[in-house]
Biopython code that builds the backbone (N, CA, C, O; Angstrom):
import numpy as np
from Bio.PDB.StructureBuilder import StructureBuilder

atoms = [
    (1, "UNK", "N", (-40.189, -34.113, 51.692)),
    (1, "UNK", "CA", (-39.629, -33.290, 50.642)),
    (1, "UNK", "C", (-39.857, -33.963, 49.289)),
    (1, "UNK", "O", (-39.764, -35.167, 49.054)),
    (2, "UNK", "N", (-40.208, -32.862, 48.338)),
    (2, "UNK", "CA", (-40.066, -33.435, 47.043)),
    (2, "UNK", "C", (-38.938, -33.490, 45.962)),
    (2, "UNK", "O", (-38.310, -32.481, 45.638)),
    (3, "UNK", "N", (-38.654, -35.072, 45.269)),
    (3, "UNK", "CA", (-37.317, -35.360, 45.131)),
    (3, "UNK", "C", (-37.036, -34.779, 43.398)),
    (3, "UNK", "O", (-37.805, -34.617, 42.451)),
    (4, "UNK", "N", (-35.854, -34.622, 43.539)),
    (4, "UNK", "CA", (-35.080, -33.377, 43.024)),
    (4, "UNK", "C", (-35.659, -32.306, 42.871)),
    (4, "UNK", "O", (-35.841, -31.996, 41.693)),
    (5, "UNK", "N", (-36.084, -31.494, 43.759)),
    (5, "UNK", "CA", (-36.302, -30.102, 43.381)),
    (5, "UNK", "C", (-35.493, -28.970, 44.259)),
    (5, "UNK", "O", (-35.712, -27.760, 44.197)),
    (6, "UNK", "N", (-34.391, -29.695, 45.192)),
    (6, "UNK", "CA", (-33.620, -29.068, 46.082)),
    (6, "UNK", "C", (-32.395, -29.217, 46.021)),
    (6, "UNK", "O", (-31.847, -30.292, 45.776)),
    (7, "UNK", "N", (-31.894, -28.281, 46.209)),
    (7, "UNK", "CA", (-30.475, -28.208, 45.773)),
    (7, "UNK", "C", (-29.467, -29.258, 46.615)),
    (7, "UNK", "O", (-29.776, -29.523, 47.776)),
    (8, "UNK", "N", (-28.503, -29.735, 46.145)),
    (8, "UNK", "CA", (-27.219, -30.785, 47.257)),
    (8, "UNK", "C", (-27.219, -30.226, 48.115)),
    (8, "UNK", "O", (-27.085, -29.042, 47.807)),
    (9, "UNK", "N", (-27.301, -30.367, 49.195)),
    (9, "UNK", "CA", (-26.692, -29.779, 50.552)),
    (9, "UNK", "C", (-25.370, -30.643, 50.739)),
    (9, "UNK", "O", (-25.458, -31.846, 50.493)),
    (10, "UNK", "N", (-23.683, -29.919, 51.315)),
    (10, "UNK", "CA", (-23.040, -30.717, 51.477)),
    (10, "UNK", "C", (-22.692, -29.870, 52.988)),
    (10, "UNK", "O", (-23.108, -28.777, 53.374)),
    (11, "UNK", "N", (-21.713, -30.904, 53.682)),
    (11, "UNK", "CA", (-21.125, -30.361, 54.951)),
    (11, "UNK", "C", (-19.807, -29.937, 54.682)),
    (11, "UNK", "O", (-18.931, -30.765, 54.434)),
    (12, "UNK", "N", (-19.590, -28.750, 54.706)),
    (12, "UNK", "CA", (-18.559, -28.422, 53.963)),
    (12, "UNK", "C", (-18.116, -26.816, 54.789)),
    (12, "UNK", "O", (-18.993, -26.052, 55.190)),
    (13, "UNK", "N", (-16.468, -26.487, 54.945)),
    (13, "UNK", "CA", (-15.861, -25.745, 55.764)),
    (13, "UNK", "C", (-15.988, -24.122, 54.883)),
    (13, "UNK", "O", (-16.196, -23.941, 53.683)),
    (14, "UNK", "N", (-15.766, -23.044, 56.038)),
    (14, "UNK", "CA", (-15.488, -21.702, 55.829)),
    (14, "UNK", "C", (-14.143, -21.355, 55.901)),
    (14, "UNK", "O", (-13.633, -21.581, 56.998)),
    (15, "UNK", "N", (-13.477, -20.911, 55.121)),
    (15, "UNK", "CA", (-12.100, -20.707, 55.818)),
    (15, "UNK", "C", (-11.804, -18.751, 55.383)),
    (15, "UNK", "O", (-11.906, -18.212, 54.281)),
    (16, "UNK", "N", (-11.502, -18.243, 56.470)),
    (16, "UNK", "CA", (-10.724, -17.305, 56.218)),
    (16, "UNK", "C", (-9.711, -16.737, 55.598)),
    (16, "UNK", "O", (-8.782, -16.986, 56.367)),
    (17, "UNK", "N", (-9.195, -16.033, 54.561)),
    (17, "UNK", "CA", (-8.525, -16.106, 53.789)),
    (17, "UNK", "C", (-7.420, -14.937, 54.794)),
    (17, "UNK", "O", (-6.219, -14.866, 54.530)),
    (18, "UNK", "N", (-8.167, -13.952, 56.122)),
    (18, "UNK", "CA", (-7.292, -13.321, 56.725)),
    (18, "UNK", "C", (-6.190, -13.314, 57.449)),
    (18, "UNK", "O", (-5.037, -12.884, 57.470)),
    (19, "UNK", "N", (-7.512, -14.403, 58.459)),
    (19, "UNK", "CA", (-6.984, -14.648, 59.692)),
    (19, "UNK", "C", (-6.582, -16.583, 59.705)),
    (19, "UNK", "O", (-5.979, -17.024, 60.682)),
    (20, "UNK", "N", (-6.864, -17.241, 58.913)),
    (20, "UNK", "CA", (-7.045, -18.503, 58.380)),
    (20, "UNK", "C", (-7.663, -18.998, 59.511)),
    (20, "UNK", "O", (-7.116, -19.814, 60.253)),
    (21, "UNK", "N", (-8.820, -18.532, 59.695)),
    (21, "UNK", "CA", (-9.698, -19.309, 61.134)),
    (21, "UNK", "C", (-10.588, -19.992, 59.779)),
    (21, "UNK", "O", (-10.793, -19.442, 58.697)),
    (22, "UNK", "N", (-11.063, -21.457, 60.250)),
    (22, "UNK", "CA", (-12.021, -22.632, 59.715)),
    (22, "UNK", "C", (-12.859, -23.051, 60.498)),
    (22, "UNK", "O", (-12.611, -23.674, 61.530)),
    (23, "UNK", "N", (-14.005, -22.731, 60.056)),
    (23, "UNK", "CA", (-15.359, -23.469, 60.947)),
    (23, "UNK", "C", (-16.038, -24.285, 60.040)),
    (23, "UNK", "O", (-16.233, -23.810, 58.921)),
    (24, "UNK", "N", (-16.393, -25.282, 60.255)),
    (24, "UNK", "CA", (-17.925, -25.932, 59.414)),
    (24, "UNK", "C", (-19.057, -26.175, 59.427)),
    (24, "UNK", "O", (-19.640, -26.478, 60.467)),
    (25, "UNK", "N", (-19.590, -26.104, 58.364)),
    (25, "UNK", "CA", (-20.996, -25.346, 58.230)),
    (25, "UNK", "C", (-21.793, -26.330, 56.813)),
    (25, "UNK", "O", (-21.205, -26.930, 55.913)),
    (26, "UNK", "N", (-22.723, -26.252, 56.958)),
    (26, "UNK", "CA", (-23.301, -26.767, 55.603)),
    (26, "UNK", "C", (-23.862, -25.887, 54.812)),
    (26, "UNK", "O", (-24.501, -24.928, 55.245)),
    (27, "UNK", "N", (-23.592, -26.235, 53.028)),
    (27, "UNK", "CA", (-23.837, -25.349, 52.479)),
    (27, "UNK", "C", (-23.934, -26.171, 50.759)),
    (27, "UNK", "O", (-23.480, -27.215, 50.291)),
    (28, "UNK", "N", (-24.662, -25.194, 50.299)),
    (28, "UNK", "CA", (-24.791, -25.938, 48.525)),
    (28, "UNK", "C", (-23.837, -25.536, 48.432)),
    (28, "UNK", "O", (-23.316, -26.629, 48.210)),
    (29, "UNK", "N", (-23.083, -24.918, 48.398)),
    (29, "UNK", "CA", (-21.067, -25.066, 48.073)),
    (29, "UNK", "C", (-19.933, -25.985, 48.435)),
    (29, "UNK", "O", (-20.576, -26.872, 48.996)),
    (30, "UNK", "N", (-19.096, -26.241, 48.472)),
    (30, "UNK", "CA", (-18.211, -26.586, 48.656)),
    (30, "UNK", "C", (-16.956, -25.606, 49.075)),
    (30, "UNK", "O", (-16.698, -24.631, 48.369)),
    (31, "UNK", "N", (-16.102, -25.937, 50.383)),
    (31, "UNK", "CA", (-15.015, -24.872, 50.751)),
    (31, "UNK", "C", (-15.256, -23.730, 50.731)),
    (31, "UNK", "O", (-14.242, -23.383, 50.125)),
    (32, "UNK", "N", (-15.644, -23.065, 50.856)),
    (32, "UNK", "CA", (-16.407, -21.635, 51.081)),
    (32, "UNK", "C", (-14.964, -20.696, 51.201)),
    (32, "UNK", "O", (-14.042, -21.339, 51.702)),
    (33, "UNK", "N", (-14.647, -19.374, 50.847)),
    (33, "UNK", "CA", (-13.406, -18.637, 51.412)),
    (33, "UNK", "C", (-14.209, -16.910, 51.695)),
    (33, "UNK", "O", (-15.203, -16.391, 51.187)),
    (34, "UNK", "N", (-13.155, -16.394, 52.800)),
    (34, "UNK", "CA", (-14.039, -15.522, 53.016)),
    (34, "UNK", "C", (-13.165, -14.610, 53.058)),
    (34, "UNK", "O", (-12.259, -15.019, 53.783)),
    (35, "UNK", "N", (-12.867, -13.267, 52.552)),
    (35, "UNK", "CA", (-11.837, -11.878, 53.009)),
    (35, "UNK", "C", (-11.816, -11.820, 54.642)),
    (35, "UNK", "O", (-10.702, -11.609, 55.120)),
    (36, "UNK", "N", (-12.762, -11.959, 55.447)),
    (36, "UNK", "CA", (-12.480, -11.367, 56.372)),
    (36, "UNK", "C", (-14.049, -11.765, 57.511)),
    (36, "UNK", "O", (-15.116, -11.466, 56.975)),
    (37, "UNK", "N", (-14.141, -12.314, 58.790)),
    (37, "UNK", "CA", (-14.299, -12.687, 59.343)),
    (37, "UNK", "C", (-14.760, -12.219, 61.014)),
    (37, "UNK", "O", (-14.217, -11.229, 61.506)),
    (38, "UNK", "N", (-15.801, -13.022, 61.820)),
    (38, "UNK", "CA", (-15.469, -12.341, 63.002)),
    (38, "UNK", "C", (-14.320, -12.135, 64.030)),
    (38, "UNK", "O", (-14.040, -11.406, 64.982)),
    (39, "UNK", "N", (-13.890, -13.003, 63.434)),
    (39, "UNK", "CA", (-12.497, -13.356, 64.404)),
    (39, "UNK", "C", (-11.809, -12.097, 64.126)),
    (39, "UNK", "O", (-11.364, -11.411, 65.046)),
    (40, "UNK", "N", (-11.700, -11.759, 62.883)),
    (40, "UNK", "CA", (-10.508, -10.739, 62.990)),
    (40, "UNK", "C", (-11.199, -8.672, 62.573)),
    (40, "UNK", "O", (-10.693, -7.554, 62.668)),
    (41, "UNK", "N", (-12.249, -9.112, 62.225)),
    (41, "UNK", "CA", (-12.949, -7.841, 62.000)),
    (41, "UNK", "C", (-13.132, -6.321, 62.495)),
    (41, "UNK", "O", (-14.284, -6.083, 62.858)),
    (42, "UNK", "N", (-12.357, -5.394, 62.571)),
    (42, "UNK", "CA", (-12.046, -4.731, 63.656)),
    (42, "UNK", "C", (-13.663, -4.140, 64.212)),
    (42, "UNK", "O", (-13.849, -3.477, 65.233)),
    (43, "UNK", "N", (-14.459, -4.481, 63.471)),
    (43, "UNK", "CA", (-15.692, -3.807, 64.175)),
    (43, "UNK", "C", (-15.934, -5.315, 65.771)),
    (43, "UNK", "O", (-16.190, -5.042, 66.944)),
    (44, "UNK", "N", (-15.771, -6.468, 65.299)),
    (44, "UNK", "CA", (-15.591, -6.595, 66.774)),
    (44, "UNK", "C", (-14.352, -7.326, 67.516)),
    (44, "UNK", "O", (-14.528, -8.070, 68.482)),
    (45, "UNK", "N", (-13.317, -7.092, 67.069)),
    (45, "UNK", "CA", (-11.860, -7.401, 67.535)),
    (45, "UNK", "C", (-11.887, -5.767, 68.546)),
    (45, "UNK", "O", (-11.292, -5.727, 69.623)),
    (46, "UNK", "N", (-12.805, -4.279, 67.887)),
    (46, "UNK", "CA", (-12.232, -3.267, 68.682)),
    (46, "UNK", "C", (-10.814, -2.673, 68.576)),
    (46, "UNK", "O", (-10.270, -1.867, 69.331)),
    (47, "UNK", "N", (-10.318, -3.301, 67.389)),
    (47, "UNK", "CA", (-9.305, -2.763, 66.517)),
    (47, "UNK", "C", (-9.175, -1.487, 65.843)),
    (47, "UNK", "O", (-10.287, -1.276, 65.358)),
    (48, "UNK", "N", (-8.431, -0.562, 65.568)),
    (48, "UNK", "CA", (-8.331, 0.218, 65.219)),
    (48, "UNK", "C", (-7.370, 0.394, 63.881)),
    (48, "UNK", "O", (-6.282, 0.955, 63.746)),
    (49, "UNK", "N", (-8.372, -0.445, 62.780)),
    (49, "UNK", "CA", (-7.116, -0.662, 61.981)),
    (49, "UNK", "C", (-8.011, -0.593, 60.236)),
    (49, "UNK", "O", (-9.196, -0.928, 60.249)),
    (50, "UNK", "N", (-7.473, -0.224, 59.050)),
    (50, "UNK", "CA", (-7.849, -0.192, 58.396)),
    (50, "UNK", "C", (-8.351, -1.656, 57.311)),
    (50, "UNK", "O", (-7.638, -1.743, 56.311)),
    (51, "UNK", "N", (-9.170, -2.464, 57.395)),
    (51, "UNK", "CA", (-9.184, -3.243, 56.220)),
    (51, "UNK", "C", (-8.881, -2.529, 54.926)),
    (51, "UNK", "O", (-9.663, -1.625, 54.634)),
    (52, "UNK", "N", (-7.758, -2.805, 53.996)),
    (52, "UNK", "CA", (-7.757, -2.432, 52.851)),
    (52, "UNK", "C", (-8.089, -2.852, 51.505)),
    (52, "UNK", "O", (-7.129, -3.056, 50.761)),
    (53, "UNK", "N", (-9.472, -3.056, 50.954)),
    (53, "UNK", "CA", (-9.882, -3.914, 49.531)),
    (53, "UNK", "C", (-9.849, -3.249, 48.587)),
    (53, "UNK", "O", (-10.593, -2.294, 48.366)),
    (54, "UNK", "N", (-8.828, -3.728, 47.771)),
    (54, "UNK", "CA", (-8.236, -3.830, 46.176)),
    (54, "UNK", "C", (-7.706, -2.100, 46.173)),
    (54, "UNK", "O", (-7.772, -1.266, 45.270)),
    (55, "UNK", "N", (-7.210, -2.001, 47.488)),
    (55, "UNK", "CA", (-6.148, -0.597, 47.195)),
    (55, "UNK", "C", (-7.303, 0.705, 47.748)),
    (55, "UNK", "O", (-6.944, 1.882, 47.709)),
    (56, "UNK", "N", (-8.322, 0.411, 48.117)),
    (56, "UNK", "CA", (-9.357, 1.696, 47.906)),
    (56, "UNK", "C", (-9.084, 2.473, 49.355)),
    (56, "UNK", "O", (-9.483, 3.634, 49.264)),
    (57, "UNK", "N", (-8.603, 2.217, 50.475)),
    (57, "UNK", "CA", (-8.407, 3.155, 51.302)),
    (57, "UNK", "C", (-7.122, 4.121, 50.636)),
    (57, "UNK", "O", (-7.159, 5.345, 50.759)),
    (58, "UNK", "N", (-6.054, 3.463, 49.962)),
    (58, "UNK", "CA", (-4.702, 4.085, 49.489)),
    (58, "UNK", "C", (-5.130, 5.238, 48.316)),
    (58, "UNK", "O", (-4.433, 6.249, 48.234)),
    (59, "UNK", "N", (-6.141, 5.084, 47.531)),
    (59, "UNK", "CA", (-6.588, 5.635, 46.636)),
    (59, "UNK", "C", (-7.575, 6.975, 47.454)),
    (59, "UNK", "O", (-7.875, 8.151, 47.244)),
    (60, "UNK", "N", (-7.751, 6.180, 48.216)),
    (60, "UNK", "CA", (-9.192, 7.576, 48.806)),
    (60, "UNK", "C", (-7.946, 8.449, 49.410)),
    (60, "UNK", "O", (-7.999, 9.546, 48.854)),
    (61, "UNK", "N", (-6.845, 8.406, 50.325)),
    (61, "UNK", "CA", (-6.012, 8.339, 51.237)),
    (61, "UNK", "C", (-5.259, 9.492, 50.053)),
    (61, "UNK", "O", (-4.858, 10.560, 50.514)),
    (62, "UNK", "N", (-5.129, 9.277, 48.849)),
    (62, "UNK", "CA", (-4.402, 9.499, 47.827)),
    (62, "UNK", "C", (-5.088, 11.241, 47.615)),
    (62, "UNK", "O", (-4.609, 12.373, 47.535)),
    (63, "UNK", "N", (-6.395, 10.650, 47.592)),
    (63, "UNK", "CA", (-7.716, 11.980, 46.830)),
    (63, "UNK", "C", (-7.829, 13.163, 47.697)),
    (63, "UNK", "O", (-7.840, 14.336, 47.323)),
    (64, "UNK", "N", (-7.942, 12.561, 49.316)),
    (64, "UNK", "CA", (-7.972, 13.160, 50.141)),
    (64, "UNK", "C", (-6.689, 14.319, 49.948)),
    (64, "UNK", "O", (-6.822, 15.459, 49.504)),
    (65, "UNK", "N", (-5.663, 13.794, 50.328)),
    (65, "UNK", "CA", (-4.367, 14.390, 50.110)),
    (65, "UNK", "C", (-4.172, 15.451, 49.268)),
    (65, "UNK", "O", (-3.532, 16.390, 49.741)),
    (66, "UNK", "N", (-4.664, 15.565, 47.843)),
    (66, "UNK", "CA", (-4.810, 16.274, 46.652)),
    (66, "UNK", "C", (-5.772, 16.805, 47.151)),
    (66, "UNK", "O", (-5.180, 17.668, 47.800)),
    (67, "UNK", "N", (-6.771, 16.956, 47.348)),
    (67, "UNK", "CA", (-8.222, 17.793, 47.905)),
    (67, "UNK", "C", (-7.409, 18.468, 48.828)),
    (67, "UNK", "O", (-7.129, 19.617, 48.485)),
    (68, "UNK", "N", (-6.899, 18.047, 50.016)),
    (68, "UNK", "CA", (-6.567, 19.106, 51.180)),
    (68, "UNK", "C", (-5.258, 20.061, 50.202)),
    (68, "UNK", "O", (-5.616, 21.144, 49.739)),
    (69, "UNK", "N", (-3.937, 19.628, 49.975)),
    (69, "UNK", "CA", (-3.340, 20.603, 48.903)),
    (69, "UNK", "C", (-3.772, 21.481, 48.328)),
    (69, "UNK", "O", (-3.407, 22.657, 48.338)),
    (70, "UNK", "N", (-4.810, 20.865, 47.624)),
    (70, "UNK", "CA", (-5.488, 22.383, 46.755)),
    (70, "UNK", "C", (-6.295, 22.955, 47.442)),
    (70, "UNK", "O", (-6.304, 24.151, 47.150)),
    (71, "UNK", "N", (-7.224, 22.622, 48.483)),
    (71, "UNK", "CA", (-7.607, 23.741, 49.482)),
    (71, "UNK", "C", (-6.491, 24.975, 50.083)),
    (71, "UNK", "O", (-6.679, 26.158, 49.800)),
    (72, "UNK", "N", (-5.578, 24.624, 50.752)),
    (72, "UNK", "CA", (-4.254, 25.167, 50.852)),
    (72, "UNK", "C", (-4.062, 25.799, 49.890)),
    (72, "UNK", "O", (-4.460, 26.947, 50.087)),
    (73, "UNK", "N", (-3.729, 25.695, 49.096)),
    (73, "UNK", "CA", (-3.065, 26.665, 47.845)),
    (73, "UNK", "C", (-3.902, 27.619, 47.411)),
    (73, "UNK", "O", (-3.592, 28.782, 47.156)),
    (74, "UNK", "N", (-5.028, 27.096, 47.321)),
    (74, "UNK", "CA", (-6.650, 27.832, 46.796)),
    (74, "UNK", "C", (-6.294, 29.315, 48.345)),
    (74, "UNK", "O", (-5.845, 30.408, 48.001)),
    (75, "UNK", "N", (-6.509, 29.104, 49.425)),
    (75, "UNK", "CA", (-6.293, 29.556, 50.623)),
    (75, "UNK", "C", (-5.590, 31.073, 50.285)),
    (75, "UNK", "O", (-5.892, 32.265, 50.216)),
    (76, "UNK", "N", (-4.259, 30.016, 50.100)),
    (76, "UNK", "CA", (-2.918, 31.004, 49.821)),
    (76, "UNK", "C", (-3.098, 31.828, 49.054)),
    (76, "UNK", "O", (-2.716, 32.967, 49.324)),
    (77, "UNK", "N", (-3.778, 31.540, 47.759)),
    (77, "UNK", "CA", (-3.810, 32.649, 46.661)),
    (77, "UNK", "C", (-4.800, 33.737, 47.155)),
    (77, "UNK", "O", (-4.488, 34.926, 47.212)),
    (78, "UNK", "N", (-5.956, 33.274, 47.491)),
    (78, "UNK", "CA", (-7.212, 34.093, 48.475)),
    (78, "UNK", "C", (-6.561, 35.276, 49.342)),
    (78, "UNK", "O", (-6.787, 36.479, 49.210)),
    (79, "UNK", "N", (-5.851, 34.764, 50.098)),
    (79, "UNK", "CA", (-4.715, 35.585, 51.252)),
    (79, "UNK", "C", (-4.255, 36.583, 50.421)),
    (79, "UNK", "O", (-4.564, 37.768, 50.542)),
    (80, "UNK", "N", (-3.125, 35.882, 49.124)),
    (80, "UNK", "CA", (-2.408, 36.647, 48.465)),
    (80, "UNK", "C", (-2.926, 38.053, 48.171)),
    (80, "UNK", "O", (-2.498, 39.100, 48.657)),
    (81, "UNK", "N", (-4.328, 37.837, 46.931)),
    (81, "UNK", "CA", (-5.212, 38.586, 46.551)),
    (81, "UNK", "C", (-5.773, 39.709, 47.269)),
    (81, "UNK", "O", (-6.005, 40.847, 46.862)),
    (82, "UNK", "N", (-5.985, 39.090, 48.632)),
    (82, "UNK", "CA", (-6.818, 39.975, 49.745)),
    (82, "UNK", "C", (-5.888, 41.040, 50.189)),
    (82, "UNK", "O", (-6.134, 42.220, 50.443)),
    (83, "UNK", "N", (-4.623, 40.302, 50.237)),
    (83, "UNK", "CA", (-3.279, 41.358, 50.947)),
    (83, "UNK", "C", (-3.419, 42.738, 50.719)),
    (83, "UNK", "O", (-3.452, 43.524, 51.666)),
    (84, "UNK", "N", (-3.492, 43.054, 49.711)),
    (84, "UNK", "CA", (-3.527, 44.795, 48.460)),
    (84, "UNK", "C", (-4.835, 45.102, 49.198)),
    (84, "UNK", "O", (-4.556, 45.748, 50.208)),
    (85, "UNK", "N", (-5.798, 44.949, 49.118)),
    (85, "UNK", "CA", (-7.310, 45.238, 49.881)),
    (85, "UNK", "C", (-7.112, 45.350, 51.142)),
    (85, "UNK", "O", (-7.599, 46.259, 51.813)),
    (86, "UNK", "N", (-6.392, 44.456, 51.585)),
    (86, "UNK", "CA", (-6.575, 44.749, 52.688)),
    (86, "UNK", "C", (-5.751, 45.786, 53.779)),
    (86, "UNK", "O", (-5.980, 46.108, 54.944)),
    (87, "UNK", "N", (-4.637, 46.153, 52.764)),
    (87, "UNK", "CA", (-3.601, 47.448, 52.598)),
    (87, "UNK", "C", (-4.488, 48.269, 52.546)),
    (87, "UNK", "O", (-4.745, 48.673, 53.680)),
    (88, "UNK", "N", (-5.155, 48.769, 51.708)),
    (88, "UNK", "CA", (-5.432, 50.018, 51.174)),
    (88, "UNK", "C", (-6.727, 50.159, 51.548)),
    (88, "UNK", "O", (-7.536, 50.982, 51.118)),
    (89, "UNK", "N", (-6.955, 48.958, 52.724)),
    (89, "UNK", "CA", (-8.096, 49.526, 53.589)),
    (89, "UNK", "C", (-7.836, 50.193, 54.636)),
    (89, "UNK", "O", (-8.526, 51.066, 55.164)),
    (90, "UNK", "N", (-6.396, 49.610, 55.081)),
    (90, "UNK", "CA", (-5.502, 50.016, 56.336)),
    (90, "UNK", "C", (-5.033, 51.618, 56.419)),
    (90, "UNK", "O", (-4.870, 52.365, 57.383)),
    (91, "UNK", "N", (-4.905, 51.792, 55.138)),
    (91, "UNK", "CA", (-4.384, 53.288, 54.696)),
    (91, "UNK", "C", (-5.560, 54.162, 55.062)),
    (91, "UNK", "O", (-5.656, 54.938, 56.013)),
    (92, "UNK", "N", (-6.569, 53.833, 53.970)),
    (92, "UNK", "CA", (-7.924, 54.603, 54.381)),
    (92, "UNK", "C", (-8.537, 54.942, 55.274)),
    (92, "UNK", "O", (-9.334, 55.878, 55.327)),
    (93, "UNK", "N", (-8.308, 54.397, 55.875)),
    (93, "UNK", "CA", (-8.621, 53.742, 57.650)),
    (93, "UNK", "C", (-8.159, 55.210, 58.578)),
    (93, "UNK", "O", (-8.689, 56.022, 59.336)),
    (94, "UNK", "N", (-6.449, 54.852, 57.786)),
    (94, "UNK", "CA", (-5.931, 55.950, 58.605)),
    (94, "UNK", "C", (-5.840, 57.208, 58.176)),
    (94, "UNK", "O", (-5.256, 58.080, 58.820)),
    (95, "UNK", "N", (-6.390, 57.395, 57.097)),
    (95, "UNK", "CA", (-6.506, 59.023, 56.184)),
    (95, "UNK", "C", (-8.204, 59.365, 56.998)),
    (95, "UNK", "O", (-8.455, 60.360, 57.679)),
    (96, "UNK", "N", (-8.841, 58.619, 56.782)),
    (96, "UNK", "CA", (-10.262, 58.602, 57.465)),
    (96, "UNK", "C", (-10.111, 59.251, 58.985)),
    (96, "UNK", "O", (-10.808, 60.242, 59.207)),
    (97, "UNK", "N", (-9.304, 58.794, 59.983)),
    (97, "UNK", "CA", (-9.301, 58.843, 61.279)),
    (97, "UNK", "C", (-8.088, 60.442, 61.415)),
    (97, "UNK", "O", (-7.854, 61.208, 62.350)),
    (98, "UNK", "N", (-7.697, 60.386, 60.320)),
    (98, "UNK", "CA", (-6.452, 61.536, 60.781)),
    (98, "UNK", "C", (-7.717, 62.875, 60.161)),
    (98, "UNK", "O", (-7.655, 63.964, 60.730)),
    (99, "UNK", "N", (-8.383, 62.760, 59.453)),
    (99, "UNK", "CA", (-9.249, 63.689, 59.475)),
    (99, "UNK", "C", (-10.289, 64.475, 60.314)),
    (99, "UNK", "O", (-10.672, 65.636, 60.462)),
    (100, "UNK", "N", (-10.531, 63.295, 60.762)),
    (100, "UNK", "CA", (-11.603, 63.257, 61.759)),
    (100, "UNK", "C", (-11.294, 63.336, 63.322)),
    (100, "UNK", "O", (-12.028, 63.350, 64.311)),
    (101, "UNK", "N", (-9.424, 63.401, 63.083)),
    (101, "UNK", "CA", (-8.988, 63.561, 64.808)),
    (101, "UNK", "C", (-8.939, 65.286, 64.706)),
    (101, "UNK", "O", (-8.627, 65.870, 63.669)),
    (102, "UNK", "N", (-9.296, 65.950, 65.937)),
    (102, "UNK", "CA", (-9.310, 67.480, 66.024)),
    (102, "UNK", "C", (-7.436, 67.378, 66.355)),
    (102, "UNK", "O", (-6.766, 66.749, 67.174)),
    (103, "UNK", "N", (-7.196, 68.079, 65.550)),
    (103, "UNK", "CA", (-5.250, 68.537, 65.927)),
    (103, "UNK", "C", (-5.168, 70.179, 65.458)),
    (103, "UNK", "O", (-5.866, 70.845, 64.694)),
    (104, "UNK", "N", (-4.243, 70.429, 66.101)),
    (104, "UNK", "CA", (-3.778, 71.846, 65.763)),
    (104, "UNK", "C", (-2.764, 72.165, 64.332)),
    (104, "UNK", "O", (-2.135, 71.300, 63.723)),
    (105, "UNK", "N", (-2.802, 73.453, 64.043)),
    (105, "UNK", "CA", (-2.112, 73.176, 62.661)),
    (105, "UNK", "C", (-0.904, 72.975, 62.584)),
    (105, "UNK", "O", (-0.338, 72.817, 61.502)),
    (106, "UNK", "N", (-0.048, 72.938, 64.217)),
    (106, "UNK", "CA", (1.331, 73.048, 64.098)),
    (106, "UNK", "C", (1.394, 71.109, 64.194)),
    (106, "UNK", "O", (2.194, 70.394, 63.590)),
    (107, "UNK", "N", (0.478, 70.737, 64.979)),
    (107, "UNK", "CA", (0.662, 68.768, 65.386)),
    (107, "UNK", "C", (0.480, 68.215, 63.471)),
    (107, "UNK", "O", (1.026, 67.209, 63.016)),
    (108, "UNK", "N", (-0.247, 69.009, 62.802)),
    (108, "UNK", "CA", (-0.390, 68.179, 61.926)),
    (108, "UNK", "C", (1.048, 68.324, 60.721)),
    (108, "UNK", "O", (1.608, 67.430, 60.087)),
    (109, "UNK", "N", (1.302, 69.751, 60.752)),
    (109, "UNK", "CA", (2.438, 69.845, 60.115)),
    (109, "UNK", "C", (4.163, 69.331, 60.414)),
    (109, "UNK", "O", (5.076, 69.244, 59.593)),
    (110, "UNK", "N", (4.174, 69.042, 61.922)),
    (110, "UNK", "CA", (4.953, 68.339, 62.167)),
    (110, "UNK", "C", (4.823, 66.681, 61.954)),
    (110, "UNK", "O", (5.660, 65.782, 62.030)),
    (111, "UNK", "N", (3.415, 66.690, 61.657)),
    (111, "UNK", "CA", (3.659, 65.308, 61.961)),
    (111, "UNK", "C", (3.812, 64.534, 60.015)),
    (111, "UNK", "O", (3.742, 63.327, 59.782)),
    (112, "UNK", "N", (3.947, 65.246, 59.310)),
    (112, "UNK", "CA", (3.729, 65.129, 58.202)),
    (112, "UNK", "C", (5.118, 65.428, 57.390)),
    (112, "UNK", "O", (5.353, 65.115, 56.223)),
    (113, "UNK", "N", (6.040, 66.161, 58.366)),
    (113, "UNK", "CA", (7.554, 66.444, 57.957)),
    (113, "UNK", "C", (8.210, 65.569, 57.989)),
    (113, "UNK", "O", (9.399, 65.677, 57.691)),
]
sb = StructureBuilder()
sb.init_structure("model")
sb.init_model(0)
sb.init_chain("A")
sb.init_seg("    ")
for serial, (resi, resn, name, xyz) in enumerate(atoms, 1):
    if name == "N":
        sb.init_residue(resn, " ", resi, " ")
    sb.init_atom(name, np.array(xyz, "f"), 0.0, 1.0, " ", f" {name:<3s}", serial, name[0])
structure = sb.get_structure()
């Protein structure tokens, strides 16, 4: 090797800041810290659990929440709106079909009293 053109190498530890598991390792650093680790990682712990960094599942968790609400409400008003239409299709429906049923003149006048 040629001298100084490579960085310090020191022997120096990882520590978990999660699960506080420490292994050592060499590295141009010193003390190394890590969020999160194999030891505790649910992709292979097989955990079913959320890592949460700097609030962002609570925030998405937050958006989500407001998105589904106003779908709902958006929904409701849709429904609301449709209700009258969908009345006065019901009516038509049945002015349409009472025309078009053969009745006698006494069934229709009774049925209209």
């Amino acid at each position: 090797m040629k001298p100084d053109i490579h960085p310090k190498r020191f022997e120096t530890t990882i520590t978990c800041s999660t699960c506080g598991t420490v292994w050592p390792t060499h590295s141009t650093r010193q003390n190394l810290r890590v969020d999160i680790c194999s030891h505790c990682h649910p992709f292979y712990t097989g955990e079913q659990r959320i890592v949460d960094t700097a609030g962002q599942v609570d925030r998405f968790m937050r958006r989500l929440q407001t998105s589904q609400s106003q779908q709902a409400e958006a929904a409701r008003r849709r429904e609301e709106k449709n209700k009258p239409a969908a009345a006065r299709m019901a009516h038509n429906l049945r002015l349409l079909l009472a025309k078009l049923t053969p009745e006698t003149h006494s069934e229709r006048s009774c049925r209209w009293t």
